[in-house]
Phi, psi and omega in degrees: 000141182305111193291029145280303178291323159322302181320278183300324156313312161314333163295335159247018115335282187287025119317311172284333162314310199283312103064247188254355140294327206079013187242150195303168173300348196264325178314285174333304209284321174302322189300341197267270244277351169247046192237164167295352165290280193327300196287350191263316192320320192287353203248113166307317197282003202258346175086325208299321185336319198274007179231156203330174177278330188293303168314320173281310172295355172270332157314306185303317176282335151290357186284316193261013161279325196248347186289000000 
């Protein structure tokens, strides 16, 4: 994936993130780079890329459920 178009999916990711927590965008964004979703998003072969921004941000909010 084109890392621009990567760039702005992570942005509405976190956006939604921010969002659906309630929490500001600089909260959101430390939560997406410190979750196990980032390190897969950043992984081509992992697919995530290729699915909604609502779905990766609701993986992340179950992520941060079970930790």
């Amino acid at each position: 994936m084109n890392e621009i178009l990567l760039w702005r999916k992570i942005a509405r990711i976190v956006t939604l993130l921010s969002q659906r927590l309630g929490v500001d965008a600089k909260q959101a964004l430390n939560i997406f780079y410190s979750s196990r979703v980032c390190t897969l998003i950043h992984n081509p072969k992992s697919g995530l890329q290729l699915l909604s921004d609502a779905y990766v941000a609701e993986e992340i909010v179950m992520e941060l459920q079970h930790s």
